[in-house]
Backbone as CSV, one residue per row, in Angstrom:
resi,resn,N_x,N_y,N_z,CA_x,CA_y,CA_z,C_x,C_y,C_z
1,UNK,-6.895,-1.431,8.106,-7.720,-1.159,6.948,-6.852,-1.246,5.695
2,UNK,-7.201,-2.041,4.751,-6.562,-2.083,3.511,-6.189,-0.789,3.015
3,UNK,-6.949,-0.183,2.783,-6.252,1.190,2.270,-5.528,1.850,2.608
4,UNK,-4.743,2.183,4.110,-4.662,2.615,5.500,-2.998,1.655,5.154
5,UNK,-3.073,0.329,5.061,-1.664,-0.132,4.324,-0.975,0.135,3.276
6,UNK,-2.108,-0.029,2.685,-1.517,-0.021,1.251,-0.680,1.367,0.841
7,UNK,-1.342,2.437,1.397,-0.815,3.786,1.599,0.255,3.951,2.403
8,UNK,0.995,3.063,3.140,2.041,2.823,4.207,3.246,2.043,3.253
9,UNK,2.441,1.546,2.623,3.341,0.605,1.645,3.807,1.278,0.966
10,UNK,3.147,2.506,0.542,3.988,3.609,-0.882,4.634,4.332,-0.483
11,UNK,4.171,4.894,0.879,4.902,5.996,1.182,6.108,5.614,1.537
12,UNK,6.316,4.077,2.455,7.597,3.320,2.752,8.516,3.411,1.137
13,UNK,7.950,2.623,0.001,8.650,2.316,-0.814,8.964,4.068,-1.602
14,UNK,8.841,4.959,-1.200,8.986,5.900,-1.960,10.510,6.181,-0.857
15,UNK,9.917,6.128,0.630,11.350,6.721,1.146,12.046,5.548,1.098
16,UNK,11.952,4.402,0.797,13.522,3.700,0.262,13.827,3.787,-1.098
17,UNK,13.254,4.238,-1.958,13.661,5.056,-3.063,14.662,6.021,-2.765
18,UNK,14.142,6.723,-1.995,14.988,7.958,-1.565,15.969,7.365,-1.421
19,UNK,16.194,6.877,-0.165,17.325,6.678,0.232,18.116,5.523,0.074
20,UNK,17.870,5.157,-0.896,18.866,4.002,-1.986,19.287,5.099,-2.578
21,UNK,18.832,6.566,-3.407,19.488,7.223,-4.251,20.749,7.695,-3.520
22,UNK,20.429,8.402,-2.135,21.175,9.253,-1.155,22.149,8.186,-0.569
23,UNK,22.305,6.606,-0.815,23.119,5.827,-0.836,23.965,5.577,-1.923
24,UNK,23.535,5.899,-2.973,24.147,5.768,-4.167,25.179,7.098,-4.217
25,UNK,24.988,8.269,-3.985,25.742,9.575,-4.066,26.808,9.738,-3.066
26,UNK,26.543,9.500,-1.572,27.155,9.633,-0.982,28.197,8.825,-0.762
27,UNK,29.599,9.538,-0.272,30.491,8.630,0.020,31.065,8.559,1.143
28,UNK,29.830,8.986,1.897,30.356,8.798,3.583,29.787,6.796,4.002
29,UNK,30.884,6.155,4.418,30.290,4.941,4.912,29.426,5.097,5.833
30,UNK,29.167,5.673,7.129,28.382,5.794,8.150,27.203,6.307,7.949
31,UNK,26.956,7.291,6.639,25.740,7.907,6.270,24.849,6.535,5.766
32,UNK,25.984,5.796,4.730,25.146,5.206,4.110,24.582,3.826,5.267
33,UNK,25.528,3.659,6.151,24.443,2.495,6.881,23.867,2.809,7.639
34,UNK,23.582,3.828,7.820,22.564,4.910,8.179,20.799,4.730,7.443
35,UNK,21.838,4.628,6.149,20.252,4.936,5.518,20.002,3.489,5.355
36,UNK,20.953,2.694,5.632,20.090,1.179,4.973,19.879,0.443,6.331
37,UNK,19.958,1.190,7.226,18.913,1.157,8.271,17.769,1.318,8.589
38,UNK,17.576,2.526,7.928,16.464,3.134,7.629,15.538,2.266,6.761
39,UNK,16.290,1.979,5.510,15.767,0.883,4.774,15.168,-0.409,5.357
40,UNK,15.994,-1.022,6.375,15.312,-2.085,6.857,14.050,-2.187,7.707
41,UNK,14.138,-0.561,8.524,12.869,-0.528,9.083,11.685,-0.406,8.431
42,UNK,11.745,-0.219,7.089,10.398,0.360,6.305,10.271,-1.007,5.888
43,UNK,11.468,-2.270,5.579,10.781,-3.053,4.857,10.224,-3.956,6.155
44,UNK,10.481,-4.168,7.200,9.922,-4.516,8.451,8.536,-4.154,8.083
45,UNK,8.049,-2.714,8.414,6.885,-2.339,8.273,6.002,-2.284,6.796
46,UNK,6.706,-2.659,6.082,6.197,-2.903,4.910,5.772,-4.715,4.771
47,UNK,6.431,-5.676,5.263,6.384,-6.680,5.843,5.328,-6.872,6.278
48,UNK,4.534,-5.822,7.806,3.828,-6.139,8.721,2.030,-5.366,7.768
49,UNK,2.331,-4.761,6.911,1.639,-3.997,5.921,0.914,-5.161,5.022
50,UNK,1.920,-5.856,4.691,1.370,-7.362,3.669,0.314,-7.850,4.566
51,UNK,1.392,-8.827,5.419,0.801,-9.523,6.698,-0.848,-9.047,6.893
52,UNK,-0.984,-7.942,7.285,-2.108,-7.125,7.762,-3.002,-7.605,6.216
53,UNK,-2.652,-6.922,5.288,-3.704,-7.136,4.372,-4.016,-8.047,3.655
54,UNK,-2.845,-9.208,3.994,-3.191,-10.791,3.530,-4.822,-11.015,4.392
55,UNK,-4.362,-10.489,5.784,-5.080,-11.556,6.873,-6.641,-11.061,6.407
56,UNK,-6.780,-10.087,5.712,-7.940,-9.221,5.899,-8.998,-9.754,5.155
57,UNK,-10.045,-9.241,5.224,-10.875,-10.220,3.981,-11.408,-9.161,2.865
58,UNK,-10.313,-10.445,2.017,-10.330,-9.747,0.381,-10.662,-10.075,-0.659
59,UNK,-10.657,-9.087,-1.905,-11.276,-9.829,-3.002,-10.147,-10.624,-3.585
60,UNK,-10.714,-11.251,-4.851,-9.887,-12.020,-5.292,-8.677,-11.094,-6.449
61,UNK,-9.476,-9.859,-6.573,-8.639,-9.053,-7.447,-7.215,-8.874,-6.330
62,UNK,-7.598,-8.485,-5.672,-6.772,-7.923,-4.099,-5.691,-8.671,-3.838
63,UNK,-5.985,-10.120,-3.774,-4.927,-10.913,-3.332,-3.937,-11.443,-4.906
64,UNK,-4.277,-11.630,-5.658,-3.631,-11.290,-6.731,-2.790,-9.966,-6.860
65,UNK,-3.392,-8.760,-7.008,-2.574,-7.786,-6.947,-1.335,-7.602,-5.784
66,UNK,-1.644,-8.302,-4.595,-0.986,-8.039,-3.339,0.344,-9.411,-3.792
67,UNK,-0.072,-10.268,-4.525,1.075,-11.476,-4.370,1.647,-10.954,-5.594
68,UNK,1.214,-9.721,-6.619,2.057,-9.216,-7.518,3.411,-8.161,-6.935
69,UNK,2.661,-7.772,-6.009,3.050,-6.847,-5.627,4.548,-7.410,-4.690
70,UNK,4.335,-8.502,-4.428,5.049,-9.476,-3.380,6.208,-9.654,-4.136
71,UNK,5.894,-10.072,-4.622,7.155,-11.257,-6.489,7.893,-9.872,-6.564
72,UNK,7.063,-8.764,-7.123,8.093,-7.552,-7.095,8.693,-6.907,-6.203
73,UNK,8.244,-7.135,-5.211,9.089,-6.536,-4.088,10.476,-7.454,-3.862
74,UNK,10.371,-8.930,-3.639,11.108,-10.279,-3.686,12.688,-10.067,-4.724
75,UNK,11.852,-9.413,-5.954,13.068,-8.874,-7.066,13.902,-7.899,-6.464
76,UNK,13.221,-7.190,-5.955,13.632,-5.577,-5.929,14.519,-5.846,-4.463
77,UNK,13.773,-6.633,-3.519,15.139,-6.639,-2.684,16.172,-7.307,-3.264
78,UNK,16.398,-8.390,-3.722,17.483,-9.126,-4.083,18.392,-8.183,-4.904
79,UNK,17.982,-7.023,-5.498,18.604,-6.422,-6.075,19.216,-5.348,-5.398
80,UNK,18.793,-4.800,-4.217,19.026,-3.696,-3.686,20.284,-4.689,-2.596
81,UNK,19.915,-5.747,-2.496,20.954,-6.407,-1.218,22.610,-6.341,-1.889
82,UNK,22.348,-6.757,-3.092,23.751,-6.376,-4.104,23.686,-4.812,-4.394
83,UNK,22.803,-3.836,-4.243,23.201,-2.332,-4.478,23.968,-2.069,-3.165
84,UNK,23.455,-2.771,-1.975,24.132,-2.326,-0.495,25.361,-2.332,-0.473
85,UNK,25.863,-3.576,-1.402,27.007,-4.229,-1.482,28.073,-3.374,-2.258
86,UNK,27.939,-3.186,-3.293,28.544,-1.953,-4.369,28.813,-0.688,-3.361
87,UNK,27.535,-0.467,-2.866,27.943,0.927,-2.122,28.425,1.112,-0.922
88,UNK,28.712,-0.178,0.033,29.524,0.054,1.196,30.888,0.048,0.479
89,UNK,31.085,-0.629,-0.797,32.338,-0.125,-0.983,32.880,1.166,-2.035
90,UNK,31.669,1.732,-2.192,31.902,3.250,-2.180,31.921,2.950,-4.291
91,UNK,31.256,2.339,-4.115,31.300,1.795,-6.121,30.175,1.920,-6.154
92,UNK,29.801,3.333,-6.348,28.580,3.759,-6.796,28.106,4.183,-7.880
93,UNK,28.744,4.029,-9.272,28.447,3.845,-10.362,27.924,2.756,-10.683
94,UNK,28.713,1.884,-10.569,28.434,0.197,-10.375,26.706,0.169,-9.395
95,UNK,26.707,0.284,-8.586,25.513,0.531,-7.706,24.664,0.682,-8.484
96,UNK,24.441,2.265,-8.519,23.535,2.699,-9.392,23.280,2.207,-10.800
97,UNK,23.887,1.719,-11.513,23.978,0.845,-13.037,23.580,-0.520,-12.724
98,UNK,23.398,-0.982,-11.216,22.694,-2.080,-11.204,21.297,-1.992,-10.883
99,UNK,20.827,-0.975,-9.896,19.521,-0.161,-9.791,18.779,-0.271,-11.066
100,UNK,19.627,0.241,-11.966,18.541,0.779,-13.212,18.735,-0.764,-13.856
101,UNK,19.536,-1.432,-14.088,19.207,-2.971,-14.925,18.220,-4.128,-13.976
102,UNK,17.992,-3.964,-12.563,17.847,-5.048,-11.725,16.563,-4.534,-10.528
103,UNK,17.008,-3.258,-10.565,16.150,-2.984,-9.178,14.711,-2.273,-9.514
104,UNK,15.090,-1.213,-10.612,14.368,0.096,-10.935,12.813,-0.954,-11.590
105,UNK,12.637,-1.871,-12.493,11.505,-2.227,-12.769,10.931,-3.670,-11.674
106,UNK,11.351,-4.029,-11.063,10.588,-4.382,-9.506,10.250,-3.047,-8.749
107,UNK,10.400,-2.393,-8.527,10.320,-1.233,-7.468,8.676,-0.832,-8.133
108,UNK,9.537,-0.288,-9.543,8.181,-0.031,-10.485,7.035,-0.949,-10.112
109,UNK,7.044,-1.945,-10.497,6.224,-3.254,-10.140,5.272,-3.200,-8.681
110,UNK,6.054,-2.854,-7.898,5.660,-2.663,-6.764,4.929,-1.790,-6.283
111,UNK,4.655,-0.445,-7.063,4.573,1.078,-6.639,3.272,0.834,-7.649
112,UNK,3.047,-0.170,-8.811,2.039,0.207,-9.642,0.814,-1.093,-9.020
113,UNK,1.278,-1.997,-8.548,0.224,-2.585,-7.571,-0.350,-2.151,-6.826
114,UNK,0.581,-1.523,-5.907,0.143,-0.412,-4.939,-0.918,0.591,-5.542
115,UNK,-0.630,1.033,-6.078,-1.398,2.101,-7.065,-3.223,1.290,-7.470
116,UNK,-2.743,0.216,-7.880,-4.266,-0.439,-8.240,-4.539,-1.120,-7.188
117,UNK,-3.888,-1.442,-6.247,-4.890,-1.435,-4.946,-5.561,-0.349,-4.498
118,UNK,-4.790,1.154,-4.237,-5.805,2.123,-3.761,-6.325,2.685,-4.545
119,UNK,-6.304,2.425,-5.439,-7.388,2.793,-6.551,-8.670,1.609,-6.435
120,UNK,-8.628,0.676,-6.116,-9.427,-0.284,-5.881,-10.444,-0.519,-4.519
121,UNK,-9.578,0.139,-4.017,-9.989,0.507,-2.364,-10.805,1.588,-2.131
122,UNK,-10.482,2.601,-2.894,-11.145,3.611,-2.860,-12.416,3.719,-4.127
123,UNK,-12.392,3.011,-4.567,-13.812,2.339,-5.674,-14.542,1.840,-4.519
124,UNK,-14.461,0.836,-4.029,-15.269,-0.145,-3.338,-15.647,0.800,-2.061
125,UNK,-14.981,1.657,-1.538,-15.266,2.692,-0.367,-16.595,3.399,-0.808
126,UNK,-16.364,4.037,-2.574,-17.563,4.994,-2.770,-18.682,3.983,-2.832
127,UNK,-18.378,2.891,-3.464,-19.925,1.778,-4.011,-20.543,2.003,-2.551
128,UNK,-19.587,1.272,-1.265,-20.057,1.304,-0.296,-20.483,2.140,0.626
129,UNK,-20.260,3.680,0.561,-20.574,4.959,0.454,-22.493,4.933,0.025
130,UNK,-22.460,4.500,-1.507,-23.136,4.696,-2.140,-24.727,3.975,-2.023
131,UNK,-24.386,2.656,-1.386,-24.812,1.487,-0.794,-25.618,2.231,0.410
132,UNK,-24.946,2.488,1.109,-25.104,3.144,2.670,-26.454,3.912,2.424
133,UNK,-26.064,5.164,1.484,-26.727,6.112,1.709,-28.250,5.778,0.753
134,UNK,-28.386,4.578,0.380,-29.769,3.849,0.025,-30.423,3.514,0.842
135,UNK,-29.545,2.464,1.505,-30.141,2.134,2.952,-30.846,2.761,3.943
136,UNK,-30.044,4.256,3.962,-30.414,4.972,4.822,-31.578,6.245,4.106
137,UNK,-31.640,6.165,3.307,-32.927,6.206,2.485,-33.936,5.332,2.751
138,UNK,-33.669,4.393,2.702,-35.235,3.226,2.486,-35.507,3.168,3.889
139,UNK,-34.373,2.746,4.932,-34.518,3.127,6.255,-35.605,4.427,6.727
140,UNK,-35.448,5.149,6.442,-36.318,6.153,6.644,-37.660,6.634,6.175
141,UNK,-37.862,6.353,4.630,-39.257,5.862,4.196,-40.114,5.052,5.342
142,UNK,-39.321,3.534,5.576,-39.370,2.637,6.761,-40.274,3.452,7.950
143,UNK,-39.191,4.310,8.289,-39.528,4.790,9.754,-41.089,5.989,9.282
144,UNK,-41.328,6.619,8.217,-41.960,7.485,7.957,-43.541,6.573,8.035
145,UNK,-43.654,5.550,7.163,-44.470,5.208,7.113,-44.967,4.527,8.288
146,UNK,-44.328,4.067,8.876,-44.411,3.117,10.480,-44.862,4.838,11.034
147,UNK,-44.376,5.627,11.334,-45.058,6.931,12.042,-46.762,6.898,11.249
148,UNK,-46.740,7.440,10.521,-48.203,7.874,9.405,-48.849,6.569,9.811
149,UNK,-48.421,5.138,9.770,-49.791,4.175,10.153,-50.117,4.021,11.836
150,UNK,-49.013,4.574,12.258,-49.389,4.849,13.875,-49.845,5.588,14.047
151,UNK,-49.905,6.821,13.728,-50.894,8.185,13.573,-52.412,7.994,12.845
152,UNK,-52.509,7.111,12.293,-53.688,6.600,11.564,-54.117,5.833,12.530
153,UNK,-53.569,4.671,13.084,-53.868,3.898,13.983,-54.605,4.444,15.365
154,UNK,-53.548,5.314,15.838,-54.213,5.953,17.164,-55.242,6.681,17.139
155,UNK,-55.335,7.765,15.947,-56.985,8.358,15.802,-58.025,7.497,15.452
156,UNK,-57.590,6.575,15.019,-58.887,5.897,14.822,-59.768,5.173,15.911
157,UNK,-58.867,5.028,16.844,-58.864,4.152,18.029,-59.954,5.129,19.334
């Protein structure tokens, strides 16, 4: 379910937020490829998150927002692959000073697509919410009156 990703997608990109910072501070080597382990599994599943909501059938706002969302992500790794780099060698000023010139507004980019997708998702949920519960209104008029002309029908008979 689109929304169901897209919400997988933030929560991923929030904990590699995290733990790009907790890569940036620390100066244990083993912690940190630790965490950019961690990192790779979210972008795996962040990966399989796209995938999923490419395949799905979407609007045209959707797939726009999702290939925005793409381009920024595309930045934001290329930038974080050189933060990895700075910080296995423990040059984490440098790191972090490339974060904020290179990484920090892709990430952004990424987190605010996200954002107007489930905001978009959850619009089209209530319309369709909203939709439903007409249906199931008129549906039932439907069934009311089909009773009352069968009840008319049979006494008369």
């Amino acid at each position: 379910m689109p929304i169901q990703w897209t919400n997988d997608i933030r929560a991923n990109m929030n904990r590699i937020r995290a733990n790009l910072y907790l890569i940036m501070v620390t100066d244990d080597i083993a912690e940190k490829k630790a965490l950019i382990q961690q990192i790779e599994e979210r972008k795996l599943a962040n990966d399989q998150n796209f995938a999923n909501y490419k395949s799905a059938d979407i609007e045209d706002f959707e797939r726009k927002r999702v290939a925005d969302a793409e381009t920024s992500l595309r930045e934001f790794r290329a930038a974080m692959a050189q933060i990895f780099e700075l910080a296995l060698q423990n040059k984490n000023d440098e790191a972090f000073q490339l974060f904020r010139e290179k990484g920090e507004q892709p990430l952004r980019g990424v987190t605010e697509a996200q954002r107007e997708l489930s905001k978009f998702c959850l619009e089209r949920a209530q319309e369709s919410r909203k939709e439903n519960a007409e249906h199931v209104a008129g549906a039932k008029q439907v069934l009311i009156l089909l009773s009352i002309t069968s009840i008319i029908l049979s006494s008369s008979l």
